[in-house]
C-alpha positions as CSV (number, residue, x, y, z in Angstrom):
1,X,0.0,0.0,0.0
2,X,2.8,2.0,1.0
3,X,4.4,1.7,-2.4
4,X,1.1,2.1,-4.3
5,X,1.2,5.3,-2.7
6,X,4.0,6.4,-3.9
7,X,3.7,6.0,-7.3
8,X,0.4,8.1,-7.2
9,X,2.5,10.4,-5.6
10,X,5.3,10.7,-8.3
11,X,2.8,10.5,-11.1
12,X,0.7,13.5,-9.8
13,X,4.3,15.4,-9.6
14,X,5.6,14.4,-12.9
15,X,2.2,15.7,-14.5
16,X,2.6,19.1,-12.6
17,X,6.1,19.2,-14.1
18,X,4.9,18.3,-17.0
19,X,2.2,21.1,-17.3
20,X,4.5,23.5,-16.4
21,X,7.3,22.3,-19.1
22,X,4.2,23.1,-21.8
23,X,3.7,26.3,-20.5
24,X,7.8,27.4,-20.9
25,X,8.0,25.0,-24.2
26,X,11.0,26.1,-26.3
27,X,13.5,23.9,-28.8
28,X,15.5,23.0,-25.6
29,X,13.1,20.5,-24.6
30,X,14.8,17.3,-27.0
31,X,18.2,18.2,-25.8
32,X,17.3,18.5,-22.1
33,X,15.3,15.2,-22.6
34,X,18.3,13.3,-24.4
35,X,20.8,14.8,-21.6
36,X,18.4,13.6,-18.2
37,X,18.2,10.5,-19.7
38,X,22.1,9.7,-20.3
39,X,21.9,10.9,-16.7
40,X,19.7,8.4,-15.7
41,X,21.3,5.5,-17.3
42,X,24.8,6.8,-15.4
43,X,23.0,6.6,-12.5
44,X,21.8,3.0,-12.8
45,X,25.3,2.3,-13.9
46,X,26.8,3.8,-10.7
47,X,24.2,2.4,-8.4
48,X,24.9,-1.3,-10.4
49,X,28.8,-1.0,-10.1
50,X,28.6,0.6,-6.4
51,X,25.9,-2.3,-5.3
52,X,27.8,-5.3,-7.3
53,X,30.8,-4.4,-5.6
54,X,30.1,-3.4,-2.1
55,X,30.9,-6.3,0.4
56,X,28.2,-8.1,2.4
57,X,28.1,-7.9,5.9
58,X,29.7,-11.9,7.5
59,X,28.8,-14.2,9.8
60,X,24.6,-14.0,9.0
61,X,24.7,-17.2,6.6
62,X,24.4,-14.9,3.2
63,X,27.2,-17.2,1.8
64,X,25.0,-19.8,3.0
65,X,22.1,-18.8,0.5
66,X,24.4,-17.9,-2.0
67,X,26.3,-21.2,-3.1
68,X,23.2,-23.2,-1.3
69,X,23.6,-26.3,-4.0
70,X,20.2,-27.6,-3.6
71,X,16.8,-26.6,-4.6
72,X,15.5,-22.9,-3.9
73,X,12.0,-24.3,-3.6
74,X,12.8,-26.6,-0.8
75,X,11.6,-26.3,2.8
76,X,15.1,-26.3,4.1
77,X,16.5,-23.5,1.5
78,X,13.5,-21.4,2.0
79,X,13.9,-21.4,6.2
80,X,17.6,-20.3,6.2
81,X,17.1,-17.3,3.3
82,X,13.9,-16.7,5.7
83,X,15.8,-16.5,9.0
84,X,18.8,-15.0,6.9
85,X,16.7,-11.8,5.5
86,X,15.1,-11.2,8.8
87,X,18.9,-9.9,9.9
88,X,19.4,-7.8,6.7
89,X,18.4,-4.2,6.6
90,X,16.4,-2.8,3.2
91,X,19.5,-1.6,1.9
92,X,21.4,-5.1,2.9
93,X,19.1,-6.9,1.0
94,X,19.6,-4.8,-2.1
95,X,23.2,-5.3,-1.9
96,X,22.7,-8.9,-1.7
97,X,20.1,-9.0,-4.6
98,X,22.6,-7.2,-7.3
99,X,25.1,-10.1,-6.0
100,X,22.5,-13.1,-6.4
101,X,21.6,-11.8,-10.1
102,X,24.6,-12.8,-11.7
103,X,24.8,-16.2,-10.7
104,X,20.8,-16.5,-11.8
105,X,20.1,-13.8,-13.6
106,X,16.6,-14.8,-14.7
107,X,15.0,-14.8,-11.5
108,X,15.1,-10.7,-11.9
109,X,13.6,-10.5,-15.2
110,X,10.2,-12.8,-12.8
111,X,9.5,-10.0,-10.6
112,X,7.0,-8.0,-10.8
113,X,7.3,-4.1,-11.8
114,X,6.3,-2.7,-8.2
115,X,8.8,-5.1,-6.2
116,X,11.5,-3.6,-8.9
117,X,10.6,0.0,-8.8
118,X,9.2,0.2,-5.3
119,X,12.6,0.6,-3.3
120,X,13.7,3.7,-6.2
121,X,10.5,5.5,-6.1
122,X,10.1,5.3,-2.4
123,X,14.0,6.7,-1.3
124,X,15.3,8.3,-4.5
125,X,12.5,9.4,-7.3
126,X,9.8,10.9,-5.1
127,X,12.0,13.1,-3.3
128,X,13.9,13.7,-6.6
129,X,10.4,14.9,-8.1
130,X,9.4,16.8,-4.9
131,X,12.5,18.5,-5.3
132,X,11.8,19.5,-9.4
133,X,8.6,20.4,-8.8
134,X,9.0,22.8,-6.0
135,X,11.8,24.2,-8.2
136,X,9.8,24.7,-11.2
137,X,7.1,26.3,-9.3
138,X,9.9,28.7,-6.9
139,X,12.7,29.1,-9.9
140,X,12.2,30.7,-13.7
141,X,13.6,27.1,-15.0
142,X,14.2,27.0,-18.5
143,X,11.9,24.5,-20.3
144,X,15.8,22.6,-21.2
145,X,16.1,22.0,-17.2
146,X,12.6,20.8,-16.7
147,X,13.2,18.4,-19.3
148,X,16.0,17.2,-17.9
149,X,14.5,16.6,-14.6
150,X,11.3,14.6,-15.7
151,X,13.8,12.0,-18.1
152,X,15.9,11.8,-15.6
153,X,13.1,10.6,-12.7
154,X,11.4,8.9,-15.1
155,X,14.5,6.5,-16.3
156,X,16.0,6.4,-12.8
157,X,12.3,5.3,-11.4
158,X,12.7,2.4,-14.2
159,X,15.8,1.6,-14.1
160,X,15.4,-1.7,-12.7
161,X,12.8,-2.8,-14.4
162,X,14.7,-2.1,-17.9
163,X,17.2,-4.1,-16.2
164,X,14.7,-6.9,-15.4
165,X,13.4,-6.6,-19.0
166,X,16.9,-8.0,-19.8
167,X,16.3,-11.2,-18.6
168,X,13.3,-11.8,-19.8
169,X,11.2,-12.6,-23.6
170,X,8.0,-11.5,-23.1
171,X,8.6,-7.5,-22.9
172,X,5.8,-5.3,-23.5
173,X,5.6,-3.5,-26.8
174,X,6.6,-0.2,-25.4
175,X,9.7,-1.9,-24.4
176,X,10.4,-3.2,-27.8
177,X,9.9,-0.3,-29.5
178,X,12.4,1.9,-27.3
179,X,15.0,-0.9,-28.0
180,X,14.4,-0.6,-31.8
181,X,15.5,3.0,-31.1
182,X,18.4,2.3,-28.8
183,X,16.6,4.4,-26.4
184,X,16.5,1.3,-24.0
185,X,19.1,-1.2,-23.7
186,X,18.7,-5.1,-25.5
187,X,19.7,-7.8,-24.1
188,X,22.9,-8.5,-26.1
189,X,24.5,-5.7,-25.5
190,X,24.1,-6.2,-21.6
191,X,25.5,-9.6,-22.0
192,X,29.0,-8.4,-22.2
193,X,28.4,-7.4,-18.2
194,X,27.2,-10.6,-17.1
195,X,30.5,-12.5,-19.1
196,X,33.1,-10.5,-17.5
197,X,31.5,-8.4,-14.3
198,X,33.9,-5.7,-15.1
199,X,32.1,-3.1,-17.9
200,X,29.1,-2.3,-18.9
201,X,27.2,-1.7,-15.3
202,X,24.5,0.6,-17.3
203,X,21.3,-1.1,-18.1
204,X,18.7,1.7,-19.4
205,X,20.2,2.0,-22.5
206,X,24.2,2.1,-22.4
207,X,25.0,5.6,-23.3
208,X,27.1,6.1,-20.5
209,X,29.0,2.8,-20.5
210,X,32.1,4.3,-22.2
211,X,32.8,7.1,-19.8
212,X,31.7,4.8,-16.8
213,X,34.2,1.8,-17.9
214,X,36.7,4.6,-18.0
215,X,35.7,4.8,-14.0
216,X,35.7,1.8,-13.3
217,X,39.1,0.8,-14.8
218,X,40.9,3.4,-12.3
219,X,38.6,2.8,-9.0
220,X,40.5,-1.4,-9.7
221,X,43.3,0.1,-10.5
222,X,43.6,2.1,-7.4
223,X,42.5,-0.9,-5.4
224,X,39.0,1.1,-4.6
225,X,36.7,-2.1,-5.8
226,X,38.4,-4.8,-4.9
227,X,36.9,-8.0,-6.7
228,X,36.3,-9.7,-3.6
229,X,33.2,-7.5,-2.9
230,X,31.7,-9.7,-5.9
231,X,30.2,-12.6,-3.9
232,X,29.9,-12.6,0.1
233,X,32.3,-14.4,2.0
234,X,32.5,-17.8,2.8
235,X,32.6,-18.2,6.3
């Protein structure tokens, strides 16, 4: 419920900022668009790299879960990732989640679009959007800004679930038709992440791969994302 909220929330604010980018309309909307939403694929390659990387906490039974060889439907699997979760704090599960994709990458592309957007909208987009619209409505923004600000809560509200659309066939049309304009990310050419783990951490459509590669390269280098943050300890 709380979610649901939310989103009503963030969809009344986007519409006010949207109203208000008609009334200041001017050629600067397209480029302001283009540019929020490299930003927002950035962002989703930042969070992706920050989150794949960052090191569980030990000694809860997360490696446990994570190389558990049997099934994931059984009673005993189910208990321990039960009575492991219950230790794990909202943003301690997310930083396990990014980890457990690679290994089964699918089982993100079965969730459902609230579970993937609800965590975004809730502590990043709706503030972000509270913050735009009370800026549109206090500031003279140029119609280029406000532009910038809608793509850019709009594809950082998504981000995940263009990710999720990765891993899975039966996209929506809406979906398929951004891919055909590179607009949104297909599945090849986020393959190349999931075969190495070391490039390609954006997933809305890849614009900012290049520059974020670049990133990434030095923060190894420098020893800043050590490769043992990948998977959580074995105890």
């Amino acid at each position: 419920m709380k979610i649901r909220l939310a989103l009503v929330l963030l969809a009344s604010l986007l519409a006010a900022d949207l109203a208000m980018l008609v009334v200041r309309a001017d050629w600067w909307i397209v480029p302001g668009a283009l540019l929020g939403w490299y930003l927002a694929d950035m962002m989703s390659g930042a969070v992706h790299m920050y989150m794949d990387y960052k090191p569980c906490r030990t000694g809860i039974g997360l490696d446990t879960i994570y190389f558990y060889e049997g099934s994931r439907e059984s009673e005993d699997y189910i208990r321990l990732r039960d009575a492991t979760f219950a230790q794990l704090g909202p943003f301690e599960r997310l930083v396990f989640d990014f980890k457990n994709h690679h290994p089964r990458p699918d089982a993100l592309g079965r969730r459902n679009i609230v579970r993937l957007i609800g965590s975004t909208v809730l502590f990043a987009t709706l503030p972000a959007a509270l913050l735009l619209t009370l800026a549109c409505l206090l500031l003279p923004l140029p119609a280029g800004v406000i532009a910038a600000g809608i793509t850019f809560v709009l594809g950082t509200t998504f981000a995940q679930y263009f990710h999720g659309a990765l891993h899975r066939t039966d996209v929506p049309w809406i979906v398929r038709a951004l891919r055909a304009t590179r607009l949104v990310m297909r599945p090849q050419d986020h393959a190349h992440h999931h075969a190495t783990l070391t490039c390609d951490f954006s997933t809305n459509n890849g614009w900012s791969n290049p520059l974020l590669n670049r990133v990434f390269a030095w923060l190894q280098r420098t020893g800043r994302m050590p490769p043992h943050g990948l998977e959580p300890e074995r105890a």
